[in-house]
N, C-alpha and C positions, 0 to 999 in steps of 0.2 A: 326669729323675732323681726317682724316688718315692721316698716314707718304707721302703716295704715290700721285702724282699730279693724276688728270683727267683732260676731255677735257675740267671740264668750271672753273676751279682753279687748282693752286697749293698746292702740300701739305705743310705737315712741315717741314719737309727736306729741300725742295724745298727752301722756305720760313724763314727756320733758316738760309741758306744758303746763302740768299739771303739779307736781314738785314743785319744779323751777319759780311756779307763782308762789308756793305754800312758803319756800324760802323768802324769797321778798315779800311776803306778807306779815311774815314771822318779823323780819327785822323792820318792818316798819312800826311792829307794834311796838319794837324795843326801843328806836328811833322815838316816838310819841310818848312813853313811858322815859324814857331820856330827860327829855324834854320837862315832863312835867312832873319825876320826882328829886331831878339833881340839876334844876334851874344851875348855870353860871359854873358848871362843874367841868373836869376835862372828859367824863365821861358824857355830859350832851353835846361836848366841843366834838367828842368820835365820830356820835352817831348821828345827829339833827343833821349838820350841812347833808346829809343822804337822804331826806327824807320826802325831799321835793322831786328831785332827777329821780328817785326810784318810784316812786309816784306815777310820775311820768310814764316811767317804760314799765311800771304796771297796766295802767290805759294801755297802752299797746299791747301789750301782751294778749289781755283779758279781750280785745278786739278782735287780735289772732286767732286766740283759743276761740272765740263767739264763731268765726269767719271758720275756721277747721272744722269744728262740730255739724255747722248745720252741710258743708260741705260732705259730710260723711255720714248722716243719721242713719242713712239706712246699714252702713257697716257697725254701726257700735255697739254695743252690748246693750240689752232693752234696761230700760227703769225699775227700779224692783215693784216701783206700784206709783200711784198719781202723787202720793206725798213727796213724796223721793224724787219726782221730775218737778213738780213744785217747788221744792226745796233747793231744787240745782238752779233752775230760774230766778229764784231770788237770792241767791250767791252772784251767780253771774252780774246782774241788775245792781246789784249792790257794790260788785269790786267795780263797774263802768261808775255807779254814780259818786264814791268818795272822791275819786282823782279831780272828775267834773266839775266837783263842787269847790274843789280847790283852785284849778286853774281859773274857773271862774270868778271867785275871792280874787287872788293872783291879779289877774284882767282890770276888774274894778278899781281895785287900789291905785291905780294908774304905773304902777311900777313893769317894768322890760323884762323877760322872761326867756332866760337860755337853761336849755338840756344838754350838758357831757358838749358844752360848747356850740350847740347846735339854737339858735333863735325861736323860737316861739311863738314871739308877739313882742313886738315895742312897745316902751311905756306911753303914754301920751300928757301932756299938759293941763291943767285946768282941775273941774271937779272930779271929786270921785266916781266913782256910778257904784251910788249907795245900794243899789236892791243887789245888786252883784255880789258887793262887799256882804250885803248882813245874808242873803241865802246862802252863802259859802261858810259864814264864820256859825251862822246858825245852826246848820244840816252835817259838816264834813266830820266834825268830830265823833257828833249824836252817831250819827251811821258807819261810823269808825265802828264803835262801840255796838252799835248793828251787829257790824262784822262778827266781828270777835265774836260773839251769840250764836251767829249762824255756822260761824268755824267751828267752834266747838259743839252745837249739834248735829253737823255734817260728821265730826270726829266719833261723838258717842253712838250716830247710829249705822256707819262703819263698822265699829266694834261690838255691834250690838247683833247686828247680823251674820257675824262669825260664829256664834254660838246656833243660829237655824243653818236651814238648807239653804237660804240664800248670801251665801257668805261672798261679799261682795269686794274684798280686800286684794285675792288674788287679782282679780282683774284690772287694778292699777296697781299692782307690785312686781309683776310676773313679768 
């Protein structure tokens, strides 16, 4: 089992990469669903203060994984067809832009911004920077909700191709 993908699997990189985001994706949804059906509860008190920092070292992440793939294309296992690489590009596009649009909310609002203790950006004085604030608060959620859509037709057509000859499961399980 190597770090590095080939043409009929991925590695482990690949594959820690790849999990490891699905977990933090997962709990951000719970984190957001937190939020928004147990307002003032000890269970948004859990999971919300997570939802910013994990956020966070999602953009990282999904940079990493962006910066490994292209680093690798020629070893990776091929596309099962143009939908399928379409499909992965606007996953990808999608996990860089929710975070984006947060930090940039974040930025606007003029308030200081630390990850796992690590600084950010300082807040600054004065006005807001309204187009920051409203394209963050406008976009981050909507394509939250993206997500979710596209996660779960990334999910059904994984399992969908278990059933042909392109069963494409093993190769980020194995």
């Amino acid at each position: 089992m190597g770090k590095s993908d080939s043409s009929t699997r991925y590695g482990t990189v690949t594959r820690f990469l790849h999990w490891g985001m699905a977990l933090l994706i997962l709990w951000q949804f719970l984190s957001a669903a937190a939020r928004y059906f147990f307002e003032d509860t000890a269970i948004e008190a859990f999971f919300w203060p997570t939802h910013k920092p994990l956020g966070v070292l999602l953009l990282v992440l999904m940079v990493a994984r962006l910066l490994w793939a292209v680093t690798h294309l020629k070893q990776r296992p091929p596309s099962v067809n143009l939908l399928a690489k379409l499909g992965h590009v606007l996953l990808y596009l999608v996990v860089i832009a929710v975070p984006v649009l947060a930090l940039l909310r974040q930025y606007g609002s003029g308030r200081a911004f630390e990850v796992f203790g690590i600084p950010i950006f300082s807040g600054f004085e004065g006005e807001k920077i309204r187009w920051m604030l409203d394209l963050g608060s406008d976009w981050h959620g909507e394509l939250g909700w993206a997500l979710l859509v596209l996660i779960l037709g990334h999910m059904f057509m994984a399992w969908r191709h278990r059933k042909t000859d392109q069963d494409v499961m093993p190769r980020m399980w194995k």
